[in-house]
C-alpha angles and dihedrals in degrees: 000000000000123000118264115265119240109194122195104201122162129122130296115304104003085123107261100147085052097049078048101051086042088063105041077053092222134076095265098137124058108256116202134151088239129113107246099016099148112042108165122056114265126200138201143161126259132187116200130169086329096313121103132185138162119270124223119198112189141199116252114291120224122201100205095018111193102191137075090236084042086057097048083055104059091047088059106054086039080070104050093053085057092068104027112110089198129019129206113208113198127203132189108241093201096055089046110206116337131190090255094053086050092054089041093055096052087048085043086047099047092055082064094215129140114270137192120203113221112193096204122199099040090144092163144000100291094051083054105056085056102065087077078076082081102069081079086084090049094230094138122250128001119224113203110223140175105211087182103046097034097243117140095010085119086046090052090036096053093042091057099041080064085063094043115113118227112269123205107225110229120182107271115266115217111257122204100223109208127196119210105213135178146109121298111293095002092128103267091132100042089047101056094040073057096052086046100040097227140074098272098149134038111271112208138148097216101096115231094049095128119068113157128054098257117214128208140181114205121156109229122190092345095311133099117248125175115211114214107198107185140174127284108273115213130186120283112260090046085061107121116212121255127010090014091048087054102049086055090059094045080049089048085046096042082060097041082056097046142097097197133032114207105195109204115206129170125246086226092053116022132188093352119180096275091055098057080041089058088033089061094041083057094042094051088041087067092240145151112251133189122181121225117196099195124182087053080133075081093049118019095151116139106211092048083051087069096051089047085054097040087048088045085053104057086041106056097039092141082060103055119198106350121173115265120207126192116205147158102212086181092063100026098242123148093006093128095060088054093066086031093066096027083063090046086057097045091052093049075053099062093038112132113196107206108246095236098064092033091062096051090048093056086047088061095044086054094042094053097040114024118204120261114271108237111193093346096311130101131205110262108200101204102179141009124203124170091216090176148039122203095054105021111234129193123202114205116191107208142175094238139007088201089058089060118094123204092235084060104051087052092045088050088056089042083059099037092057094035083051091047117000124234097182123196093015134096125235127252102206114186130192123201116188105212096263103056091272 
């Protein structure tokens, strides 16, 4: 059975991402003093006096919204009151009760769910005698909370736990954890509510719509696979200061958790220079990667499909044969194959070669090609061992580490995916002098 669901709705700016980020106990949502900051749902697992339950953060909720992102939003955080087992409606003790927060708590009281009100803000004693200025929406209690300084969160914690349905532990499945990467409006969004079939994620052609690195949980084929959506990365010194700045960091750290990397490009403009640029972070970041090359609908020509292959091919050299996928997100068209070879690469991932056979492969590597001689010695590789999966890594004990060229260690990996595959990853080789060096 799933966790519970804990969702913090209230207005723009009444701290919600930081009460989030209080309780996650880490900085996971972007935090700026800025109306409609957040504007997706973001998600995120808490542990608390043996419960534990999934945490929504959500962008501000409008009860009249006026414009089309305002609408998106709303959307959004009608939705995840829809799933949520518990909500946590947060107020702003200094505003006292505004027009907006009257027309949030009857939406908040016709979904019937449980509900927690969180009087935010409450910074000292004062501020806390004031949230009894709440019982006026008949929502029960107030709890008078500072997101920002820590004080009432056991309080708030404790108040929601007593919502929380009984869950059944089950032993935790593996989960293959895939990131969703590319330039701004490029398609990243549009591509995973297509994967999902629904509308998970907010849709929009102004580039720069998605800020936060998005998670979602979804079952396919029978596994469980979470779906990071993230912001557009652009290159560095393109990098605004601030929420953008931000939303590249949330993008670095999306790959760092993953599995997979899918790399969206676009048909009109493919392989630009941010996308090498995302291509090598993932590279040096030892994970899977699948290009996806969207908008084809503009293209769809067979013959030009060869020569993008052929281009992806000679730029993405340090990435060998990975898998390239052509969609039209937009039409839904070729959004199977993109799981479909996601899943092939996570399986070459978690690929283990016996010892055994792994060290008379590398014999036969050394024998057909010997390493170069420097100053009259040679490398002498003495034992092979794969220690890890995901990403496979190889450990060589050798004589010398002075004695191992750079040409060689690549030619070691050219030979270890040629012997056994691994399409799609890169290689972790690691050389270990006797000794421990």
């Amino acid at each position: 059975m799933t966790k519970p669901i804990v969702a913090i709705i209230g207005r723009p700016n009444v701290g919600k991402s930081t009460l989030f980020n209080r309780l996650v106990g880490r900085r996971v949502a972007i935090v700026e003093d800025e109306p409609g900051t957040t504007r997706d749902r973001l998600y995120a697992d808490i542990s608390w006096k043996e419960k534990s339950f999934s945490l929504i953060d959500t962008g501000g909720l409008l009860a009249d919204p006026s414009t089309s992102i305002e609408q998106l939003i709303k959307h959004q955080v009608v939705t995840a009151i829809e799933e949520a087992d518990v909500i946590i409606f947060v107020i702003d003790v200094l505003d006292g009760i505004t027009v907006v927060d009257k027309d949030l708590a009857e939406l908040l009281r016709r979904s019937g769910k449980p509900l927690v009100l969180a009087a935010n803000k409450a910074d000292n004693e004062q501020r806390g005698y004031s949230a009894a200025q709440f019982y006026e929406l008949a929502l029960g209690d107030p709890v008078p909370i500072s997101a920002y300084h820590g004080t009432g969160i056991h309080d708030l914690i404790d108040a929601v736990a007593k919502h929380l349905p009984e869950v059944h532990s089950e032993a935790e499945q593996a989960v293959m954890k895939i990131a969703i990467v590319g330039r701004p409006n490029v398609g990243k969004s549009m591509l995973l509510n297509a994967i999902l079939g629904k509308e998970r994620v907010i849709v929009s052609d102004k580039p720069g719509t998605t800020r936060d690195a998005i998670d979602t949980m979804f079952e396919w084929n029978g596994e469980r696979v979470l779906l990071i959506d993230t912001a557009g990365i652009r290159r560095r010194g393109r990098i605004d200061r601030g929420i953008e700045r931000y939303s590249v960091d949330r993008a670095s750290q999306a790959i760092e958790r993953s599995d997979i990397t899918i790399l969206v490009t676009e048909a009109t403009d493919l392989l630009a220079a941010q996308d090498l640029h995302i291509a090598g972070f993932v590279s040096e970041a030892y994970k899977g990667m699948v290009v996806v090359v969207n908008k084809w609908d503009l293209v769809e020509d067979t013959a030009e499909r060869r020569q993008y292959v052929a281009d992806i091919r000679s730029k993405l050299k340090f990435m060998p044969d990975v898998p390239i996928v052509f969609i039209s997100a937009l039409h839904g068209r070729g959004i199977k194959n993109v799981l479909k070879a996601a899943r092939e690469v996570y399986a070459e991932r978690c690929k283990r070669i016996p010892t055994a056979y792994l060290n008379n492969a590398v014999r036969d590597m050394v024998a057909a090609h010997s390493p170069p001689s420097v100053r009259g010695r040679k490398l002498n590789i003495t034992y092979t061992t794969q220690a890890e999966i995901n990403p496979p890594t190889f450990v060589f004990s050798i004589n010398d580490k002075s004695l191992l060229h750079f040409s060689y260690e690549r030619y070691l990996e050219n030979q270890l995916r040629r012997s056994f595959g691994f399409r799609g990853t890169p290689l972790k080789l690691v050389f270990k002098q006797k000794g421990g060096q």
